[in-house]
N, C-alpha and C positions, 0 to 999 in steps of 0.2 A: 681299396685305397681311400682314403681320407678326401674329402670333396675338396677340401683347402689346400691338398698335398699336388704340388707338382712332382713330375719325377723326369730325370735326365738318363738317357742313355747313351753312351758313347760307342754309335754301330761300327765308327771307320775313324781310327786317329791320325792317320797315315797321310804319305802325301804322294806326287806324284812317285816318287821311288818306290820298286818292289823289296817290301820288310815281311818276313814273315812272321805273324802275327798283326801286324799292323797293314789293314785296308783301309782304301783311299777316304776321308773326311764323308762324313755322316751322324747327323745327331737325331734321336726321336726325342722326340718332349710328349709327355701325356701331361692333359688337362683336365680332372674329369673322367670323362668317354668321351675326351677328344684327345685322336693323335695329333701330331703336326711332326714332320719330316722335313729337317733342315739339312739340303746339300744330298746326295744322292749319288757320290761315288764309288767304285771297284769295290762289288761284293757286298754292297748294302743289303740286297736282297737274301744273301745267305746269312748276314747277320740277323736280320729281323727275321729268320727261321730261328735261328738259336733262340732268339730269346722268345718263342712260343707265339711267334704272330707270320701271317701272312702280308706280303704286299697288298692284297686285299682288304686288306685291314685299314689300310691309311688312301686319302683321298687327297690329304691335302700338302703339299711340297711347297719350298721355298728355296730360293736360289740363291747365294748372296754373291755369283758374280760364273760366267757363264767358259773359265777353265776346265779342260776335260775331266781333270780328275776330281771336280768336283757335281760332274754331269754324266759321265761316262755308263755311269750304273743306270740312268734310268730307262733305257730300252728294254732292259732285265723287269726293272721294279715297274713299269708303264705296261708292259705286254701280259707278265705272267699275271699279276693283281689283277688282270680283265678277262683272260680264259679260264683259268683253274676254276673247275668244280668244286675246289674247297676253298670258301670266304671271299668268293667273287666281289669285287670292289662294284660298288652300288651307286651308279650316275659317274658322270666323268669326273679323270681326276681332276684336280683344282690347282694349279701352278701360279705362284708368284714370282717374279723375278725382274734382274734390271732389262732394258732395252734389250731388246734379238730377243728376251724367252718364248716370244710366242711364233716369230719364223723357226727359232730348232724346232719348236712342238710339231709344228704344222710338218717340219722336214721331216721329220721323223715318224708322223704317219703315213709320209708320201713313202720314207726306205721300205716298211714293214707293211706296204700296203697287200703286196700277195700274200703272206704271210696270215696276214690281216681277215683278209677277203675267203680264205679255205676253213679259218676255224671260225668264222662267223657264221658259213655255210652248215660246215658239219656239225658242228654245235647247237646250231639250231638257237643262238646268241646274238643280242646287240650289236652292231659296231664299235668297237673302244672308240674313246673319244676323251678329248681332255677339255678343258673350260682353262687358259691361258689368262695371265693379265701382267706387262709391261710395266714396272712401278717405278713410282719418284718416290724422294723420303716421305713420311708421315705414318699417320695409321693407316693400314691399308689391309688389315683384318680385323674385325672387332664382332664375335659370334660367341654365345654361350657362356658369358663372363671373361670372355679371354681377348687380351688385345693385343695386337702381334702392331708394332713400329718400324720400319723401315727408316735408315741412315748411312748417307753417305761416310766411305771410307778410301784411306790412298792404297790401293792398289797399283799405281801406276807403270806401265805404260796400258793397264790393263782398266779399263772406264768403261761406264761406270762401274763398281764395286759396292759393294753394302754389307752393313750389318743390321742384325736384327736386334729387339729387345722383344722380349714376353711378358706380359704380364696376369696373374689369374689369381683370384681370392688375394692378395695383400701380397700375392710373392711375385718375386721376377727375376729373369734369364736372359744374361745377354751372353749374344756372340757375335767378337769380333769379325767374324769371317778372314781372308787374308790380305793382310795390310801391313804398314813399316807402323810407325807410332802418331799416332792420331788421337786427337782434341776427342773428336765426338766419340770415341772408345771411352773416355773418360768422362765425359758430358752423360753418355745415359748408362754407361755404368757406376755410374756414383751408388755405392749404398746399396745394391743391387745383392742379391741372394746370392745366386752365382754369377762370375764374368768369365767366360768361358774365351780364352787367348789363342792365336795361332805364335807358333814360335821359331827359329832356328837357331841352331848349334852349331857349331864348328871351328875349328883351328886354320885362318889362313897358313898358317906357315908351314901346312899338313898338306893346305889342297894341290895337287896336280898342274891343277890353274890356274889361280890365283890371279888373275882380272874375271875369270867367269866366274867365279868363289863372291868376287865384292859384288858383282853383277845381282845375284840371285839374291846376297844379304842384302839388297838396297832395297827390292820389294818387300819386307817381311821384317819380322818382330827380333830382336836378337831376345834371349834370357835380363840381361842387364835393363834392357827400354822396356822388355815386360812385368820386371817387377817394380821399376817408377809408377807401370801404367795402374799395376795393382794396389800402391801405396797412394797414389791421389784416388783411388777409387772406392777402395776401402771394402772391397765384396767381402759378403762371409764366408763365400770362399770361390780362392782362385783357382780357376783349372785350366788344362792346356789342353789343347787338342791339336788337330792338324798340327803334327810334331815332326818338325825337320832335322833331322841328326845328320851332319858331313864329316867327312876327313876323322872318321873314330870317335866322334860324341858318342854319349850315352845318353842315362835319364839322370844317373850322377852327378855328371858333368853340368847337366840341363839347371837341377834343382841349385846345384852350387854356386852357380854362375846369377840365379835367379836370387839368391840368398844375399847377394852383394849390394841389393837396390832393395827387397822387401822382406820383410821378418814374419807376414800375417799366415793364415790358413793357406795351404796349397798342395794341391793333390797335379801328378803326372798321367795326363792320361793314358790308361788301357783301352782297346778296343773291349768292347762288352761290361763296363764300366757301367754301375747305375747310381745315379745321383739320388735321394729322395729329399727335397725339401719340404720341413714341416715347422715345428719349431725348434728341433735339432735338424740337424741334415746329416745324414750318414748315407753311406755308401759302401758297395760290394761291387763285388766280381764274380756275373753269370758264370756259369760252368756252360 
């Protein structure tokens, strides 16, 4: 890869709902020969098999807000990345995240600690171990030319919440993480490479329930608010992730709906989707 090339994967587009094809939100961003792992949900770990890498492989995680299905997977991607004999993760992992991330970590060596404690013996291996850190917005990575941002976003009743931006050689990466429509989504995705959106779909006059239907749309993006959020933003290109479909959506539906508010570049994301930003950006889908 091109030392100025980022490149995007989309391991998990999915959300808390079982979609086949679609596991729970995950992105890998390469920098370089630096990974960086955004979000860490259901099956992350077999994704980043597909596409020829081990949990070993990556050290460094970011959280943009501490819902299961966006944490779920790291017991999976924390344990195996530490005992495998093949691409043993090298010093503890590295986690960012808001407020709580570092009592889960700490929880979570206490669940796995027998577990923990027999392959550390047999193996004749370290203790896993991770290196936590509780964040507020600002920079709060900046290694190897790469500078990773932390910003608040409405999640609400769910706080703090965050998104990230990336930025490495002259390019940048944001993501929203999950949230309704928000300012600072548009503040540092202005002009930004990719802005990477969470979204939901659906037909109240479909759903079942229809108070717990408004419910779920009140935390999150509809198609209509994410393509305003893409037209004041102006990415070169818009992409979705963590993709919510209710009551018979599709990506159809998704795109059509999305078409009403903006006209620019826009791709729906697949799991195993890879981005390359260079001075064209194109993209494929892993086998």
């Amino acid at each position: 890869m091109d030392d100025n090339t980022l490149e995007v994967t989309l391991l998990g587009t999915g959300s808390p709902i079982f979609v086949p094809g679609r596991y729970s939100i995950s992105t890998l961003i390469r920098a370089g020969d630096n990974y960086l792992l955004f979000d860490c949900g259901r099956g992350a770990s077999i994704r980043l098999h597909e596409t020829g890498l081990h949990p070993g492989h990556i050290n460094k995680l970011f959280l943009t807000h501490l819902h299961s299905d966006h944490v779920v997977g790291i017991p999976d991607f924390y344990i195996s990345g530490w005992f495998t004999t093949y691409g043993r993760r090298q010093g503890p992992l590295r986690v960012w995240g808001p407020e709580g991330s570092a009592a889960m970590m700490s929880n979570l060596d206490s669940a796995f600690e027998f577990d923990e404690g027999v392959r550390a013996a047999e193996m004749k291996i370290h203790h896993n171990a991770n290196k936590t850190h509780d964040i507020e917005p600002g920079v709060i990575f900046e290694e190897d030319g790469i500078r990773v941002t932390a910003f608040y976003v409405d999640h609400r009743p769910i706080s703090p919440a965050l998104g990230f931006k990336v930025e490495f050689a002259g390019r940048s990466v944001v993501l929203s993480g999950d949230t309704r429509p928000t300012d600072s989504v548009i503040k540092h995705g202005a002009g930004a490479d990719l802005l990477i959106h969470e979204v939901i779909c659906g037909d109240k006059d479909n759903a079942p329930e229809p108070e717990q239907f408004e419910r779920i749309i009140a935390h999150h993006t509809t198609p209509q608010q994410a393509g305003d959020i893409f037209t004041k933003a102006q990415p070169r290109l818009a992409v979705y992730s963590h993709i919510v479909l209710l009551t018979g959506a599709d990506s159809r539906m998704l795109e059509h709906q999305t078409r009403e508010t903006y006209g620019g570049p826009l791709l729906v994301g697949e799991d195993l989707t890879r981005i390359t930003i260079g001075n064209e950006i194109t993209t494929e889908r892993l086998s």
